[in-house]
PDB file with one MODEL, atoms N, CA, C and O in Angstrom:
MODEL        1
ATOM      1  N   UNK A   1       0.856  -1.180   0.000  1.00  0.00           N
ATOM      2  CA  UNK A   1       0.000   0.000   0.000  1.00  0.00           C
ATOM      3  C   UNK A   1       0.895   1.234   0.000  1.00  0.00           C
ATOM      4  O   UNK A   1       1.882   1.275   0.736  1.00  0.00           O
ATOM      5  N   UNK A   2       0.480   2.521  -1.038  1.00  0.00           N
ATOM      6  CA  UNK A   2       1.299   3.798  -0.880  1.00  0.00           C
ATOM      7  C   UNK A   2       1.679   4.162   0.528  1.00  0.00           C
ATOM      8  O   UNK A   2       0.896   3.909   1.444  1.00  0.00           O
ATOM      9  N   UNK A   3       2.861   4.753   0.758  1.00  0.00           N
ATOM     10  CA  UNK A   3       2.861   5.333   1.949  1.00  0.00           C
ATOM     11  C   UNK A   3       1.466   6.686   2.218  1.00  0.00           C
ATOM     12  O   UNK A   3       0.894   6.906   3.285  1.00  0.00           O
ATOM     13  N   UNK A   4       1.261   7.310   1.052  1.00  0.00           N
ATOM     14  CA  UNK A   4       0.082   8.125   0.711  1.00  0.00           C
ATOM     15  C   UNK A   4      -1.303   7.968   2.097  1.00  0.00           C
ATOM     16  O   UNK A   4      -1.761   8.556   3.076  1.00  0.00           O
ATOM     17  N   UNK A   5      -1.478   6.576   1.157  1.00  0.00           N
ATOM     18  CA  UNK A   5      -2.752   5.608   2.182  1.00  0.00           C
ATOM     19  C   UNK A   5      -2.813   5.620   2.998  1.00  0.00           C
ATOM     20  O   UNK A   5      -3.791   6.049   3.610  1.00  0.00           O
ATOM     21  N   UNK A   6      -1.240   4.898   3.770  1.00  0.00           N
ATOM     22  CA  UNK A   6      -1.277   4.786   5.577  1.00  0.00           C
ATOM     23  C   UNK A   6      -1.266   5.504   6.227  1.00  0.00           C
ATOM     24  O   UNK A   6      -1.361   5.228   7.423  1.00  0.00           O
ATOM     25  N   UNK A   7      -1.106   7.221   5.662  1.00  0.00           N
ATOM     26  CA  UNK A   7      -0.777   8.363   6.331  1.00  0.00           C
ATOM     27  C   UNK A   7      -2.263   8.737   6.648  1.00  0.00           C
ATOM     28  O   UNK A   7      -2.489   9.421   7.647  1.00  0.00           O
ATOM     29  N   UNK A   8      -3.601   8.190   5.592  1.00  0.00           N
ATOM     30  CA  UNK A   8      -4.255   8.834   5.282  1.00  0.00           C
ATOM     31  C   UNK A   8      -5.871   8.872   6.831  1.00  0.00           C
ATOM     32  O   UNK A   8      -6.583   7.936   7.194  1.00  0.00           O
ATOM     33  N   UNK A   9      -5.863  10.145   7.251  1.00  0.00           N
ATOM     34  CA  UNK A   9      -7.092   9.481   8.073  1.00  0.00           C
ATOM     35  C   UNK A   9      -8.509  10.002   7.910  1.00  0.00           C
ATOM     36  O   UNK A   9      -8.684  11.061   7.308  1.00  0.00           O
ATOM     37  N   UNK A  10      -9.140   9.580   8.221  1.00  0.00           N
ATOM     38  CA  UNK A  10     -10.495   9.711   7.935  1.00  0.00           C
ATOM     39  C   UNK A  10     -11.493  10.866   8.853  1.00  0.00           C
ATOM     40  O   UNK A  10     -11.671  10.690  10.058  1.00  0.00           O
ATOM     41  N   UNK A  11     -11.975  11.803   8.267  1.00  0.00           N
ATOM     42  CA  UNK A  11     -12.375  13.284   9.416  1.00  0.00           C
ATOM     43  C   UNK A  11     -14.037  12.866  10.222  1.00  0.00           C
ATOM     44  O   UNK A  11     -14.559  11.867   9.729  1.00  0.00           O
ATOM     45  N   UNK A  12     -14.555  13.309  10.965  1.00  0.00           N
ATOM     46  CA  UNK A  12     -15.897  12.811  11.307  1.00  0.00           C
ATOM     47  C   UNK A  12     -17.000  13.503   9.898  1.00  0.00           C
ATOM     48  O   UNK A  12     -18.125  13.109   9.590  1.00  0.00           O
ATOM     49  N   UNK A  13     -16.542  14.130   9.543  1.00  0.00           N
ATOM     50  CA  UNK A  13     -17.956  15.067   8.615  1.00  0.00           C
ATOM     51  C   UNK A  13     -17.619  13.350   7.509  1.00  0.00           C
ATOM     52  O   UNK A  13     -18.535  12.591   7.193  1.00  0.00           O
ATOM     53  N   UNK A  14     -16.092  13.117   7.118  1.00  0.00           N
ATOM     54  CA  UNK A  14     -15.976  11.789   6.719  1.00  0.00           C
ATOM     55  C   UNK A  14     -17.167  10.261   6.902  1.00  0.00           C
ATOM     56  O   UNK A  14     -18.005   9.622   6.267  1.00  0.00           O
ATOM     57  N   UNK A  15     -16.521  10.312   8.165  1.00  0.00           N
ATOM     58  CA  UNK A  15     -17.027   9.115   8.720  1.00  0.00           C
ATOM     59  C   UNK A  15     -18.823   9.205   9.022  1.00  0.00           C
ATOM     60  O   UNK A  15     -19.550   8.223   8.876  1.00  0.00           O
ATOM     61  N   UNK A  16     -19.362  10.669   9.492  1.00  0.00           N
ATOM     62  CA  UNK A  16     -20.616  10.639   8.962  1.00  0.00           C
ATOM     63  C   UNK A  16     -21.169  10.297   7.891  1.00  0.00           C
ATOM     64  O   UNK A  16     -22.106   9.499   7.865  1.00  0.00           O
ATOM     65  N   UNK A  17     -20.628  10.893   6.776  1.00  0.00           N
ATOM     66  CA  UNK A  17     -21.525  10.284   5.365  1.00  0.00           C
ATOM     67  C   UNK A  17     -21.237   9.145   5.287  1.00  0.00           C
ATOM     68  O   UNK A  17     -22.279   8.513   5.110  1.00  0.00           O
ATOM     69  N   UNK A  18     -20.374   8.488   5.320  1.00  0.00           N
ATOM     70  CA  UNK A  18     -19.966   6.623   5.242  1.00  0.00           C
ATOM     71  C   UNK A  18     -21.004   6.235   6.144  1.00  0.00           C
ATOM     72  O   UNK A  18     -21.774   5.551   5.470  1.00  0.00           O
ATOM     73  N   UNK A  19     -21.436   6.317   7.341  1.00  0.00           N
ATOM     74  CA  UNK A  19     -22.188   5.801   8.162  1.00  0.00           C
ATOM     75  C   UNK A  19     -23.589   6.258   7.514  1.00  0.00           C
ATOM     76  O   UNK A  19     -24.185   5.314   6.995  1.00  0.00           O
ATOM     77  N   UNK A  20     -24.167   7.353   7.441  1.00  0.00           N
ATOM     78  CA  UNK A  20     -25.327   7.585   6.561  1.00  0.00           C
ATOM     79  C   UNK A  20     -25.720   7.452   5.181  1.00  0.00           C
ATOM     80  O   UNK A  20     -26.934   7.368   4.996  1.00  0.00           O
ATOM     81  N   UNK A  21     -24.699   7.400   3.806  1.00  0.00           N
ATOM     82  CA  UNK A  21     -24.922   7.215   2.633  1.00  0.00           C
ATOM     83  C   UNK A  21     -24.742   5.367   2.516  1.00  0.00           C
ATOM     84  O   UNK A  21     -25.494   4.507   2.058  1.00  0.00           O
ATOM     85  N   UNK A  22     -23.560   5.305   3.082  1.00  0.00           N
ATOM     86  CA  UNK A  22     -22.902   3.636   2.849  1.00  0.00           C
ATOM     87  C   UNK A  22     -21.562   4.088   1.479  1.00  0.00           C
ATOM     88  O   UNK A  22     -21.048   3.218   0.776  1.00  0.00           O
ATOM     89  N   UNK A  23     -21.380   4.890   1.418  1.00  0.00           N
ATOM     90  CA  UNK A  23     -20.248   5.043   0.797  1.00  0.00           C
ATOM     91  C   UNK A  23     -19.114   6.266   0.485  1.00  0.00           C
ATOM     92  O   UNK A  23     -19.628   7.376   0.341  1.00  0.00           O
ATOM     93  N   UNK A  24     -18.040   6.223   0.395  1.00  0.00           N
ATOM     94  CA  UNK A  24     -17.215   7.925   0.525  1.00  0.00           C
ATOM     95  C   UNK A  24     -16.400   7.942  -0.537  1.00  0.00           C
ATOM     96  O   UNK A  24     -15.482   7.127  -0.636  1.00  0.00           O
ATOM     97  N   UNK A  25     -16.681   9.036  -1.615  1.00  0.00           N
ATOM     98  CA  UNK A  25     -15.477   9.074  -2.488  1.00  0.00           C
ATOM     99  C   UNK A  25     -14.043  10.075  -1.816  1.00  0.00           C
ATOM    100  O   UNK A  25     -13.930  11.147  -1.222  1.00  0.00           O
ATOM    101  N   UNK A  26     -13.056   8.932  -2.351  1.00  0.00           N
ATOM    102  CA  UNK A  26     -12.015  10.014  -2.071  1.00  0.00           C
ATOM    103  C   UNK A  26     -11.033   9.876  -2.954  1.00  0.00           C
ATOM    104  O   UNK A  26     -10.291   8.993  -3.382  1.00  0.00           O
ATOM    105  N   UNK A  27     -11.310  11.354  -3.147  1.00  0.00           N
ATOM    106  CA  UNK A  27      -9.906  11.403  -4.614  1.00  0.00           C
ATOM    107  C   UNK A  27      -8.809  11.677  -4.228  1.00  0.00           C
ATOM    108  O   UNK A  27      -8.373  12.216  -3.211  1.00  0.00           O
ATOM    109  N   UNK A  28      -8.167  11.067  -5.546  1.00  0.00           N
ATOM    110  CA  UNK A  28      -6.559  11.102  -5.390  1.00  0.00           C
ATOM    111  C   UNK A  28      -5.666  10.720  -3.588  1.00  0.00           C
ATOM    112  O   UNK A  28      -4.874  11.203  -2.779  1.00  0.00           O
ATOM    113  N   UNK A  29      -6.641   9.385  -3.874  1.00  0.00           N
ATOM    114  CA  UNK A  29      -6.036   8.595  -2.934  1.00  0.00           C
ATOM    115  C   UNK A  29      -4.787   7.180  -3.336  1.00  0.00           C
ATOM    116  O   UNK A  29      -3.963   6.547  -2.676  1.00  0.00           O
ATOM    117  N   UNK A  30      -5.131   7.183  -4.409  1.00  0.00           N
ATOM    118  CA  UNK A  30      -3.878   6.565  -5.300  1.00  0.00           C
ATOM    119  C   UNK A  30      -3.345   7.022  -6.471  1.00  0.00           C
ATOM    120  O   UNK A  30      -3.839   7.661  -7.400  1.00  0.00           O
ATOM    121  N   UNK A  31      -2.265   6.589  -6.272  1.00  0.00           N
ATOM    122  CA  UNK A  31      -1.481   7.222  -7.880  1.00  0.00           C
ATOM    123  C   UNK A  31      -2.066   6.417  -9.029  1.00  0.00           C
ATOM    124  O   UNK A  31      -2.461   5.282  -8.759  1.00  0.00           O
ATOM    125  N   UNK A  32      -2.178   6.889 -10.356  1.00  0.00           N
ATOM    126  CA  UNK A  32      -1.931   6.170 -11.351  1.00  0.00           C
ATOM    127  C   UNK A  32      -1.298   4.597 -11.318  1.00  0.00           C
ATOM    128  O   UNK A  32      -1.701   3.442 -11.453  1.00  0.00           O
ATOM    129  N   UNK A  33      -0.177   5.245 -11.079  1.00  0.00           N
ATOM    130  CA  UNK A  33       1.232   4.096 -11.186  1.00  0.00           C
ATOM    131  C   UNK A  33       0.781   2.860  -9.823  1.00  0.00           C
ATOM    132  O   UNK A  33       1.158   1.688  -9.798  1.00  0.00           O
ATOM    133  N   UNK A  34      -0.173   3.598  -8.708  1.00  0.00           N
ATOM    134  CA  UNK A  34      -0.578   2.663  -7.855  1.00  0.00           C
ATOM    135  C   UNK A  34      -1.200   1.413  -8.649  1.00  0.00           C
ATOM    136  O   UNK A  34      -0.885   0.225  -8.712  1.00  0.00           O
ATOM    137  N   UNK A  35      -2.168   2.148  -9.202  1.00  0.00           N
ATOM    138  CA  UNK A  35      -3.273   1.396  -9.628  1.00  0.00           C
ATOM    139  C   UNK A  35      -3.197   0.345 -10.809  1.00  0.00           C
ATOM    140  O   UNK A  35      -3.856  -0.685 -10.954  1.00  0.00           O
ATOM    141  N   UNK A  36      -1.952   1.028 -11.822  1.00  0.00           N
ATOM    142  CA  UNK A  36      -1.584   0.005 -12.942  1.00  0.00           C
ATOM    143  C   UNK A  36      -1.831  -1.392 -12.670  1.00  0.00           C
ATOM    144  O   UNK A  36      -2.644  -1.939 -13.416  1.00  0.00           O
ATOM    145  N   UNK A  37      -1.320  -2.058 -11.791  1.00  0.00           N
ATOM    146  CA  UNK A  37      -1.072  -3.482 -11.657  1.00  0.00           C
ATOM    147  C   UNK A  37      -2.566  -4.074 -11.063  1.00  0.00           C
ATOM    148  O   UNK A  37      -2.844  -5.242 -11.335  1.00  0.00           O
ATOM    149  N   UNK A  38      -3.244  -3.500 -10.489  1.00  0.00           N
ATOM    150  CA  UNK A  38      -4.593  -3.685 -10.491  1.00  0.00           C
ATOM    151  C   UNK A  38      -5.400  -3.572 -11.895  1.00  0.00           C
ATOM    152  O   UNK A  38      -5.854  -4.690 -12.137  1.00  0.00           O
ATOM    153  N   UNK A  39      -5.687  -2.812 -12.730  1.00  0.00           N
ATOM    154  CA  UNK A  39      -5.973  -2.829 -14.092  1.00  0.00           C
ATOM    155  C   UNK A  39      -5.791  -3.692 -14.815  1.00  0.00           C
ATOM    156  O   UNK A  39      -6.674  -4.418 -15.273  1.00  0.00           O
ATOM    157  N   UNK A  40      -3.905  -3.805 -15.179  1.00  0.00           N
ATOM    158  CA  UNK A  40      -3.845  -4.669 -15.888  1.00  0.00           C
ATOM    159  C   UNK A  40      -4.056  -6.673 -15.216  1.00  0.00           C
ATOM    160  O   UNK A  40      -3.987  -7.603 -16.019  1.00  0.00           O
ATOM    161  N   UNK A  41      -4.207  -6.816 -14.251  1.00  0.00           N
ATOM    162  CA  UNK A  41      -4.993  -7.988 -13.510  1.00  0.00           C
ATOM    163  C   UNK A  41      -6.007  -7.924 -14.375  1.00  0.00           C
ATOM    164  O   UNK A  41      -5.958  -8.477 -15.474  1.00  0.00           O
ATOM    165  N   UNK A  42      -7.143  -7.159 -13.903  1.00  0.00           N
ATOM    166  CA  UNK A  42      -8.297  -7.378 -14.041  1.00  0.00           C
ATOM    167  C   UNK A  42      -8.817  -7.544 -16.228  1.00  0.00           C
ATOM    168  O   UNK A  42      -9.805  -8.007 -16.797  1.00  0.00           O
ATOM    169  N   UNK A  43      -7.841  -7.046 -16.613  1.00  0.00           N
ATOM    170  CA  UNK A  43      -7.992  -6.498 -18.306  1.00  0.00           C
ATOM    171  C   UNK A  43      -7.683  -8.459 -18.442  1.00  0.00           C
ATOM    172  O   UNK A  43      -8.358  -9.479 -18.586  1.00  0.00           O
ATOM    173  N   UNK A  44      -6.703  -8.193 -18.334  1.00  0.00           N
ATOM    174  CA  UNK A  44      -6.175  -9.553 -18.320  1.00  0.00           C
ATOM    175  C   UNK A  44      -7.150 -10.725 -18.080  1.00  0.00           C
ATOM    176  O   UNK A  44      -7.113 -11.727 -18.793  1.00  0.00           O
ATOM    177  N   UNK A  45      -7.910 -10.600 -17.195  1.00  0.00           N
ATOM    178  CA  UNK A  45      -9.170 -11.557 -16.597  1.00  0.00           C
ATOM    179  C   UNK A  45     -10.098 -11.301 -17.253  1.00  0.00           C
ATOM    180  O   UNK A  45     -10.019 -12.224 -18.063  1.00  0.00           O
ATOM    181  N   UNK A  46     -11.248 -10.546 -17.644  1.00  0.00           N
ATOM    182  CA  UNK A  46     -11.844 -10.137 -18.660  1.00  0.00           C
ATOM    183  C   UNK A  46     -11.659 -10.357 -20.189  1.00  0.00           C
ATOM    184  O   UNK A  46     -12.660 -10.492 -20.893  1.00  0.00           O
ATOM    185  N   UNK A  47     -10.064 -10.407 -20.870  1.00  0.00           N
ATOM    186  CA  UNK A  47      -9.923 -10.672 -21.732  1.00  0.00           C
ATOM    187  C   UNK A  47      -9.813 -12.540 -21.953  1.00  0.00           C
ATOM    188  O   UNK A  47     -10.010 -13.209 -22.968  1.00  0.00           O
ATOM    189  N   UNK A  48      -9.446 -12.941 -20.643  1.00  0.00           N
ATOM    190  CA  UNK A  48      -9.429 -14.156 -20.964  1.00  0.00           C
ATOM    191  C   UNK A  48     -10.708 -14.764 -21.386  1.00  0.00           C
ATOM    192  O   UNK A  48     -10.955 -15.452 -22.377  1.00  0.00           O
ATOM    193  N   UNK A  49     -11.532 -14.328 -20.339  1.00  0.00           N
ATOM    194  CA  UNK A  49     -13.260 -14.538 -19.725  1.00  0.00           C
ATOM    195  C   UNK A  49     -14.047 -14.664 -21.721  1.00  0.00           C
ATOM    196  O   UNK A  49     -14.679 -15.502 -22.364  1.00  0.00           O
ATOM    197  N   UNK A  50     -13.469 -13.258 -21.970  1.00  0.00           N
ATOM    198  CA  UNK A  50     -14.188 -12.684 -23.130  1.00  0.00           C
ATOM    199  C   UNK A  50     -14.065 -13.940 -24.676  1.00  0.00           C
ATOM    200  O   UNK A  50     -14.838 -14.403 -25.514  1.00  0.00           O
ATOM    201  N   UNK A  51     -12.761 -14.033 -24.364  1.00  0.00           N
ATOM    202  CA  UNK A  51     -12.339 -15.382 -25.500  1.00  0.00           C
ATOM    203  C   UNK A  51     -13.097 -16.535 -24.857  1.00  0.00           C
ATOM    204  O   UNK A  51     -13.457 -17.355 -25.701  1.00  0.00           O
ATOM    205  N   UNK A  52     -13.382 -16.784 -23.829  1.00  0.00           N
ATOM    206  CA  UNK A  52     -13.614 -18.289 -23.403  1.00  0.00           C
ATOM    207  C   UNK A  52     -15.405 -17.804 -24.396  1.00  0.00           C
ATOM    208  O   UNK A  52     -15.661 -18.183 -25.538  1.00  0.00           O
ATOM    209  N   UNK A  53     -16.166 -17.086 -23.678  1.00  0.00           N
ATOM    210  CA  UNK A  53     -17.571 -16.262 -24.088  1.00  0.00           C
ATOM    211  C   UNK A  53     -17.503 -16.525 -26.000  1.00  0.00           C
ATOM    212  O   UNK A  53     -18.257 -17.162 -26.735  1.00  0.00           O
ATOM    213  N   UNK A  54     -16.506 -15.878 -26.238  1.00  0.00           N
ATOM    214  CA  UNK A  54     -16.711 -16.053 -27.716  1.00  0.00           C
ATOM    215  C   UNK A  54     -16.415 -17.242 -28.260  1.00  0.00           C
ATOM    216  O   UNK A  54     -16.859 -17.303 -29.406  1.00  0.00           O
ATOM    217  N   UNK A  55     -15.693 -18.489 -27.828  1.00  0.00           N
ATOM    218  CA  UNK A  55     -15.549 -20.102 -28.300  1.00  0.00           C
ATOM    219  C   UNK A  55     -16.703 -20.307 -27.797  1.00  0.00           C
ATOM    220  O   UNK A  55     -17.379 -20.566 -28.793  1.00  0.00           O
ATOM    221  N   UNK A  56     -17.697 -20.388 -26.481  1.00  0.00           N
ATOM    222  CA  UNK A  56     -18.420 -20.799 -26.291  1.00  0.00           C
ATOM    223  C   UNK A  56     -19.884 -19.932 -26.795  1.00  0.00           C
ATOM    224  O   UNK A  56     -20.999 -19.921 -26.275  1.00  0.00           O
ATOM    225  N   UNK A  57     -19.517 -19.442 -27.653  1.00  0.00           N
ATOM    226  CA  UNK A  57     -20.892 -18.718 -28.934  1.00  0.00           C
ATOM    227  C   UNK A  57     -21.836 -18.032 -27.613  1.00  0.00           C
ATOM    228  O   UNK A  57     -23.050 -18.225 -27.672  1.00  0.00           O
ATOM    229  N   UNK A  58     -21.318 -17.287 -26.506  1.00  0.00           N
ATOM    230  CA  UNK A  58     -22.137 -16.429 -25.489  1.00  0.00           C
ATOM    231  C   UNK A  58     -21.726 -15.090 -25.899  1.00  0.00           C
ATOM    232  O   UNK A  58     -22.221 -14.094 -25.373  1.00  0.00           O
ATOM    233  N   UNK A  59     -20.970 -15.033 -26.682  1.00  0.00           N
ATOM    234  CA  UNK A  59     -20.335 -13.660 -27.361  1.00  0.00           C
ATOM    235  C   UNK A  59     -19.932 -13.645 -28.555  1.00  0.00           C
ATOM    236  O   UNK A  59     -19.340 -14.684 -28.846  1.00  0.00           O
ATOM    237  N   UNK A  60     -20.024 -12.676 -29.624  1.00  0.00           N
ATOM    238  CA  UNK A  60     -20.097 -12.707 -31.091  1.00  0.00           C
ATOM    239  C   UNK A  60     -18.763 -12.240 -31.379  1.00  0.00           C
ATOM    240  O   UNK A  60     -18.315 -12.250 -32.525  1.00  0.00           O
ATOM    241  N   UNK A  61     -17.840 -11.658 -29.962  1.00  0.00           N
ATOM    242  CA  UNK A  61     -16.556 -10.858 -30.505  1.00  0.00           C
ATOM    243  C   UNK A  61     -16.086 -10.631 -29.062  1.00  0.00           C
ATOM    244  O   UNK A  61     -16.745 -10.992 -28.088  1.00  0.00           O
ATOM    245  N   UNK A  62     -15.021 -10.072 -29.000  1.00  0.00           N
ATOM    246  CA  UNK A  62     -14.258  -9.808 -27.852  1.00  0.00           C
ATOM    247  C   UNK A  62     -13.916  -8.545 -27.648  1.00  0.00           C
ATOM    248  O   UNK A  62     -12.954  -8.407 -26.894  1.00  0.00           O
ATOM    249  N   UNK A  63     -14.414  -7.530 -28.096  1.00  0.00           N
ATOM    250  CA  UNK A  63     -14.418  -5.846 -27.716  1.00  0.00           C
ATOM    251  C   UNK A  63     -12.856  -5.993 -27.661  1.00  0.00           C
ATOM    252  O   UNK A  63     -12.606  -5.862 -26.462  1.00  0.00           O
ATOM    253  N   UNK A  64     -12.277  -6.093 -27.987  1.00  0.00           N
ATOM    254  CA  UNK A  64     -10.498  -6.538 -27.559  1.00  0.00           C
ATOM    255  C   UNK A  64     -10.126  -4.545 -27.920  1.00  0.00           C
ATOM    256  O   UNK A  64      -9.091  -3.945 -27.629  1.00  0.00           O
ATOM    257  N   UNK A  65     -11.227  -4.044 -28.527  1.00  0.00           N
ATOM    258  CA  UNK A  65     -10.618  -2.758 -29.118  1.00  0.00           C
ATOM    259  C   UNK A  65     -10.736  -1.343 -28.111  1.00  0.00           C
ATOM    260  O   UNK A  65     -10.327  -0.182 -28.107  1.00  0.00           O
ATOM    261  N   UNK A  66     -11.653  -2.342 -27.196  1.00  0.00           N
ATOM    262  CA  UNK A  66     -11.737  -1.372 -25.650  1.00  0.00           C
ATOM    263  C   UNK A  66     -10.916  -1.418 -24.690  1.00  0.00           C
ATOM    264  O   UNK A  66     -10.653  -2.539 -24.256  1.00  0.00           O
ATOM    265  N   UNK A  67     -10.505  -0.675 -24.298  1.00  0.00           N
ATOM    266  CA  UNK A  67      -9.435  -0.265 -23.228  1.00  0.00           C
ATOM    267  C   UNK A  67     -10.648  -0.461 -21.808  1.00  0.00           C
ATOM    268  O   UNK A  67     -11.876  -0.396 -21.762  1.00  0.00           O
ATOM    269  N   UNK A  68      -9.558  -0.726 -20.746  1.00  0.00           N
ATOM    270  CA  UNK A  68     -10.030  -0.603 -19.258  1.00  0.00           C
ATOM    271  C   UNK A  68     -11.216   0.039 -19.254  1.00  0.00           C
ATOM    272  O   UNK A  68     -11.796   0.259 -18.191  1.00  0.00           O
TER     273      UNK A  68
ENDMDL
END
């Protein structure tokens, strides 16, 4: 995890909306460069998924031309 993250703490006006909405955006809590290796995982898994979908005629093509 970034050093960014562990530094990072959470304010009560925070922790109110998490407790009342059920969710908190917070930006620019990771870098780019954090996140790469998460992406390309998941592209990677999807693209496999997507070929298996298209041999097994559940998909006509593999969007292969879409990015993340």
């Amino acid at each position: 995890m970034p050093a960014s993250a562990l530094q990072f703490r959470l304010d009560e006006r925070q922790i109110r909306h998490f407790d009342e909405e059920g969710y908190l955006v917070i930006e620019r809590l990771f870098t780019d460069e954090d996140l790469q290796p998460v992406i390309d995982e998941i592209s990677a898994d999807l693209d496999r998924r997507c070929r298996e979908a298209v041999a097994s005629g559940a998909l006509s093509r593999t969007y292969e031309e879409y990015d993340f």
